[in-house]
N, C-alpha and C positions, 0 to 999 in steps of 0.2 A: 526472711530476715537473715540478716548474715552478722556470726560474730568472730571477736576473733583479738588479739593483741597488738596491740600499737605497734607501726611497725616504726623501727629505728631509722637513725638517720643514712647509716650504710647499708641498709636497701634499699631507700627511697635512691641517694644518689646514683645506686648501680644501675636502678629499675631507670631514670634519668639518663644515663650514659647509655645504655642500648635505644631509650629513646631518641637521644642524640641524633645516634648514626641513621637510624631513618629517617627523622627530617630533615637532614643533610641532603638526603638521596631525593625526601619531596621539594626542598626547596632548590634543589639545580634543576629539578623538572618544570619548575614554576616559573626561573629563569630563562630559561633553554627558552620557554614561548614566549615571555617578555622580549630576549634578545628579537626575536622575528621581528617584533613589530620596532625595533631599532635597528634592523639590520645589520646585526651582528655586532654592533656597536657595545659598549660599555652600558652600563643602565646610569649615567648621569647625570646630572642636571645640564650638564653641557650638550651631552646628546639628546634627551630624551624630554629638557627642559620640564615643565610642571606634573610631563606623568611619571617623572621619579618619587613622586609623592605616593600617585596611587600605585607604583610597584611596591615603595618599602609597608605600606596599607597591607598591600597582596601579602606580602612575606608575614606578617603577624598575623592576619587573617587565615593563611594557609596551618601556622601552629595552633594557634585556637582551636580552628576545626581538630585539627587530628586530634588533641587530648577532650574536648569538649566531648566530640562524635563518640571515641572511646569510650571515655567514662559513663555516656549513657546509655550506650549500645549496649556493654557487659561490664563497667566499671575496671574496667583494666584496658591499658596500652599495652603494646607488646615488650616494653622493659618489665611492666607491675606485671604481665603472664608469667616472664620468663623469672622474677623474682617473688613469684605466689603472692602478694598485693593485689589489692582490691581497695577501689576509694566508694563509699559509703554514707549515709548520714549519718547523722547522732545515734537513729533511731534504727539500723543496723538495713535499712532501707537504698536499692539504686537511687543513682542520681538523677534531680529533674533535670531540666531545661535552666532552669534559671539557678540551681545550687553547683551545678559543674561550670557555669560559666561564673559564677559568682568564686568558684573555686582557684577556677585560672586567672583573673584577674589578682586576688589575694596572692594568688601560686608567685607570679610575677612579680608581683613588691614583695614576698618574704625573702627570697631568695639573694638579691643585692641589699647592701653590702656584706661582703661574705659568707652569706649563708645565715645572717643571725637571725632571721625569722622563723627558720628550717632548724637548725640547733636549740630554739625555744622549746622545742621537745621534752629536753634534758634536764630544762628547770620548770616543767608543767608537771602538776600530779598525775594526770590522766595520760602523760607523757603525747600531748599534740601539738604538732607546731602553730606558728602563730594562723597562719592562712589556713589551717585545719579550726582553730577560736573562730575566727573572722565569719569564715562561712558553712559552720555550722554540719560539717561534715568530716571524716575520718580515712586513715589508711591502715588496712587492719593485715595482720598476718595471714593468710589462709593456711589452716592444716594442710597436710598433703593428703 
């Protein structure tokens, strides 16, 4: 069991912006094999006609995985390593299969429009954001 203090909203975002820069780096790898099968072309519906569907599919499928896989693998991405986070349940427990996927989904609607599901934090007692309510899981401080 792991405990530990709500982590605030400016380390969720930093832990978030190191994540960034790496799916940057998976999603033009993800590209780069798309391009091949368009022949270097653009990925658009103009070139690539209806499998511009199952690319932009690909490209959210490719982010799901990375925080999914993470979170259950060791409950941290490499932003939540590098800012001592760790995401959790209620019950101070790793994440299932279906509580880290239930988590990114929530993650995904808190976050638009500007952040106010992510900011829900600050008017929660338990200080969790709203996609932390929803699915029943936490992003705790790690001691060092």
């Amino acid at each position: 069991m792991i405990s530990g203090t709500s982590a605030g909203f400016g380390r969720r975002a930093a832990a978030l912006l190191y994540d960034c820069l790496l799916l940057a780096a998976l999603l033009m790898i993800f590209t780069a094999g798309a391009l091949f099968f368009t022949h270097g072309a653009a990925v658009l519906h103009e070139t690539a006609g209806p499998w511009v569907y199952l690319y932009r599919a690909g490209l959210v499928a490719v982010i799901a995985a990375y925080y999914v896989l993470n979170w259950i693998h060791s409950g941290q991405t490499l932003g939540m390593r590098a800012w001592h986070l760790r995401a959790v349940t209620d019950e101070g427990r790793p994440l299932t299969w279906s509580a880290a996927l239930l988590r990114f989904i929530c993650g995904v609607l808190a976050w638009p429009p500007a952040a106010l599901g992510v900011l829900w934090l600050y008017a929660d007692p338990e200080h969790l954001a709203l996609h932390d309510r929803l699915s029943r899981t936490r992003v705790v401080r790690l001691e060092r």
